[in-house]
C-alpha positions as a printed NumPy array, in Angstrom:
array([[  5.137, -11.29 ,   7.882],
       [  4.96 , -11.402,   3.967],
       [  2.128, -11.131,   2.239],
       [  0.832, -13.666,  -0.992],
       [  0.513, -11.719,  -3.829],
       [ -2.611, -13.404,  -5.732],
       [ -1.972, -11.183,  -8.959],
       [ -2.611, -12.527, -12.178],
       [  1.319, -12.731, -13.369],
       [  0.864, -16.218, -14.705],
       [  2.848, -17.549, -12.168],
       [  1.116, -20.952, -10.744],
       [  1.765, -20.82 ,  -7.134],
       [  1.516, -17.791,  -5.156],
       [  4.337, -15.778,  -4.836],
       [  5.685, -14.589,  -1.359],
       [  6.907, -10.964,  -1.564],
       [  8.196,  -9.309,   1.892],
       [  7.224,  -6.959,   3.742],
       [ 10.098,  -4.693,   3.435],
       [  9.789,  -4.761,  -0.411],
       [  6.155,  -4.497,  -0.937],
       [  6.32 ,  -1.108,   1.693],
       [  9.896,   0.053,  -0.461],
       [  7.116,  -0.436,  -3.759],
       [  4.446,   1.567,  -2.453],
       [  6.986,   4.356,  -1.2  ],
       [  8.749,   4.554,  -4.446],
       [  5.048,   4.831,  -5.844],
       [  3.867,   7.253,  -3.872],
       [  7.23 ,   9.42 ,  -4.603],
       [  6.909,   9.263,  -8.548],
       [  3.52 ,   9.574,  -8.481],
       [  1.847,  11.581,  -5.594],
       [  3.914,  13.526,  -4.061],
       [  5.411,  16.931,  -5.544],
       [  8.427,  16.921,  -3.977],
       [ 10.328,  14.154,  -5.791],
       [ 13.126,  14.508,  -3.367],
       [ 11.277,  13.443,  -0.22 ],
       [ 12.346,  10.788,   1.472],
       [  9.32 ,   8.37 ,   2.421],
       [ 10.359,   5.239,   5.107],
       [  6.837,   2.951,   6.33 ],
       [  7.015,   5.152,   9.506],
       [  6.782,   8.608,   7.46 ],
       [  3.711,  10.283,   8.464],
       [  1.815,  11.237,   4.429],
       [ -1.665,  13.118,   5.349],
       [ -0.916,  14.272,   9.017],
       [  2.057,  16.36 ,   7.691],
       [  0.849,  17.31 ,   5.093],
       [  2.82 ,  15.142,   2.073],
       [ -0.268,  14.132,   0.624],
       [ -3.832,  15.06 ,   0.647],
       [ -6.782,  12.547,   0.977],
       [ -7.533,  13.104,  -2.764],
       [ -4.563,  11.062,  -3.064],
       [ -5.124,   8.662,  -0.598],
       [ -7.307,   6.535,  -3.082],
       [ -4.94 ,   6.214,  -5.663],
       [ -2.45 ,   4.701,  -3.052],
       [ -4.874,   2.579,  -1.456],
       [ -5.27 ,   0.999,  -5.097],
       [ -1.67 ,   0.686,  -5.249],
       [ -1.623,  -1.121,  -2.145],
       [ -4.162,  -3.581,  -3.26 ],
       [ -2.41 ,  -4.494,  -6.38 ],
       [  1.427,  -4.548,  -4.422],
       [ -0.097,  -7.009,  -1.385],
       [ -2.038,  -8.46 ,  -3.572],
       [ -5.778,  -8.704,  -2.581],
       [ -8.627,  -6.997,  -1.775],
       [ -9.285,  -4.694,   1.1  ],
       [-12.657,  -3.72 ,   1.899],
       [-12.671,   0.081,   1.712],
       [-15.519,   0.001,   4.704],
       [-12.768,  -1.125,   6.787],
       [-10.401,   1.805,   6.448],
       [-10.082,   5.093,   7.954],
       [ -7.999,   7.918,   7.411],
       [ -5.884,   7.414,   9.952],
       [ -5.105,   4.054,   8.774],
       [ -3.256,   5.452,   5.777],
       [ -1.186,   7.697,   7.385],
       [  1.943,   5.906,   7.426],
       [  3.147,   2.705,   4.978],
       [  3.315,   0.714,   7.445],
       [ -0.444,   1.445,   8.941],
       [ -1.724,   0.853,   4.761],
       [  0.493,  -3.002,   5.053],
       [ -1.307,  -3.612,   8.324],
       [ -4.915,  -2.913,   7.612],
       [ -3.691,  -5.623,   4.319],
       [ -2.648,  -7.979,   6.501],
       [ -6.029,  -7.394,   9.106],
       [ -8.442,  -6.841,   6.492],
       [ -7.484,  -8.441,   2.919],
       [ -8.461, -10.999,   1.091],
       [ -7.614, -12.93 ,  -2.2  ],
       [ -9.313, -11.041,  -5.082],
       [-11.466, -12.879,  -7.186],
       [-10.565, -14.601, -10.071]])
């Protein structure tokens, strides 16, 4: 299911980004940014904190990145840990939980 992404790119209608690419956008994020092993190989399904890939220092840093990349707001009361363990977990507390930012 796609997401909207509501970001402020002066676009006038919302634009409709996949799935697929939003979660290949947060990996290659969290590869040149988080991680230290620039090599890894991160697919949605990759587990990041339960192995041990990244700590939960970085796990707010990503969870901003997956705002802006889907596009809203997620109520940070409404996620645990294990909710960001994989991509593909992070895309579906998104879709359960976000909402438009305000503008």
């Amino acid at each position: 299911m796609p997401f909207r992404n509501y970001s402020g790119s002066g676009m006038s209608s919302e634009q409709v980004i996949t799935n697929g690419e939003q979660m290949e956008q947060l990996a290659t994020y969290i590869v040149a940014k988080v991680v230290r092993n620039k090599a890894a190989e991160i697919t949605p399904d990759t587990p990041l904190v339960s192995s041990g890939l990244i700590d939960s220092f970085a796990l707010i840093d990503i969870f901003l990145e997956l705002q802006r990349i889907a596009g809203c707001k997620i109520p940070a009361s409404k996620v645990q840990a294990k909710d960001m363990d994989t991509i593909r977990l992070m895309f579906a507390v998104a879709e359960k939980y976000g909402k438009p930012p305000k503008q």
